[in-house]
C-alpha positions in Angstrom: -6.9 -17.7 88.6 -7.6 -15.1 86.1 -9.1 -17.7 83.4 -12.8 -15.7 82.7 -15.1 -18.3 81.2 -16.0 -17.4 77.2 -19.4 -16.2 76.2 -21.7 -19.4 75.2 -23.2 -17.8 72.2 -19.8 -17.1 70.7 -19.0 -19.5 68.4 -15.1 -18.0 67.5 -12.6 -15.5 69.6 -10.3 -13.0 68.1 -6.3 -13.6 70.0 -7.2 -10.1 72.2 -10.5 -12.3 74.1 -8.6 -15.1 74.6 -5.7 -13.1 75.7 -8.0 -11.3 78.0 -9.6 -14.4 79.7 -6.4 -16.0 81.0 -4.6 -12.0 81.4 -1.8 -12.4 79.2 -0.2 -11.2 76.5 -1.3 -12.2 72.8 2.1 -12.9 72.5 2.2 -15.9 74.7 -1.2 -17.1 73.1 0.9 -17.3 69.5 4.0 -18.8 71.4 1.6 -21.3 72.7 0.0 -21.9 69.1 3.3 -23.0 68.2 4.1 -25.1 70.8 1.1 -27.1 71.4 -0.6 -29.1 68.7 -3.8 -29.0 69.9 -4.5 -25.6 69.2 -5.7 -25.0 65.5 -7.1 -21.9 65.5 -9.3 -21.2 62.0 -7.5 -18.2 60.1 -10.2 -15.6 58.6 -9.9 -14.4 54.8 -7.2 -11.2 56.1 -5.2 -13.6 58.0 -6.7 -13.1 61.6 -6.7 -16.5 63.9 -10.0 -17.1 65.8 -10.3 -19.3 68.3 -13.0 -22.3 69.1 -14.4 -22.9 72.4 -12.4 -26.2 72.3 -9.1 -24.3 71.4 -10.5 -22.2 74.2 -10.8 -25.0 76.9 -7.1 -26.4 75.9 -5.6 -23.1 76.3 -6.8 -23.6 79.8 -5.3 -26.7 80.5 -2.2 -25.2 79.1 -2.3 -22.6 81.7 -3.2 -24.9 84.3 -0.3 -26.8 83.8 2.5 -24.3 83.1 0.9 -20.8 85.2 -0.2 -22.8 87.9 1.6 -26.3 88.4 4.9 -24.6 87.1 5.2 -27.4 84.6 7.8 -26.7 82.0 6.5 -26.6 78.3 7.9 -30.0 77.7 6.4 -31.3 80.7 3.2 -29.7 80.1 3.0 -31.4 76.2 3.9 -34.5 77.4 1.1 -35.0 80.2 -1.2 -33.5 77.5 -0.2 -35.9 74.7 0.0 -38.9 77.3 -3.3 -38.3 79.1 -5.2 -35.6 76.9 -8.7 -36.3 78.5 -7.4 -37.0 82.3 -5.5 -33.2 82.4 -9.0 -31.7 81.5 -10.4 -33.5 83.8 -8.4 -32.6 87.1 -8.4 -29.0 85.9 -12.3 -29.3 86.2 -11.9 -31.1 89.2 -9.4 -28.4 90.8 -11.9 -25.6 89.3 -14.3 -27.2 91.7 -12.4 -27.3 94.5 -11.3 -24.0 93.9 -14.9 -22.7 94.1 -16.2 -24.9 97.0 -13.3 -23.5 99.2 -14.4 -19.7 98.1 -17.6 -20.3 99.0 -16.3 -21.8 102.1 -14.0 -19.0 103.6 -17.4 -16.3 102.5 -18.9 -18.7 105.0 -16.3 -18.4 107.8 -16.0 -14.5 106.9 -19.8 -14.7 108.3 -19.7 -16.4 111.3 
């Protein structure tokens, strides 16, 4: 998964970083803007969107959903808007597994 976890002292993320920490295009971070209503990015005084960490964490979920469990769009919105907190939730839980079976193949790869 290419999803890079943001910086905790940053407060806001220009559409480049956030871009960067799932590796696509800012394109498809604006398509998703659209598409999904929970992410409301602030707009600075020239018209630039930043990011929160929270917009941050549901782009994630978004990605989960579509990138990863092929979801359609419509799919995807409508397990977000019918269980909003239970999606983040198994994406945390399939982070975890994720990392426990890493760390389980780096011990197999020393045996």
């Amino acid at each position: 998964m290419p999803y890079k976890t943001p910086t905790p002292e940053k407060n806001y993320f220009a559409i480049g970083e956030v871009a960067k920490m799932f590796g696509v295009n800012t394109s498809l971070i604006r398509f998703w803007e659209k598409e999904f209503s929970i992410i409301k990015p602030h707009k600075d005084s020239s018209g630039k969107r930043l990011f929160t960490k929270k917009d941050v964490d549901n782009f994630h979920v978004i990605y989960h959903l579509v990138k990863e469990e092929g979801l359609t769009l419509d799919g995807a919105r409508k397990r977000i808007k019918s269980k909003p907190n239970e999606e983040f939730n198994n994406l945390k839980v399939a982070q975890s597994l994720a990392h426990i079976k890493d760390l389980l193949l780096g011990v197999k790869e020393g045996l």
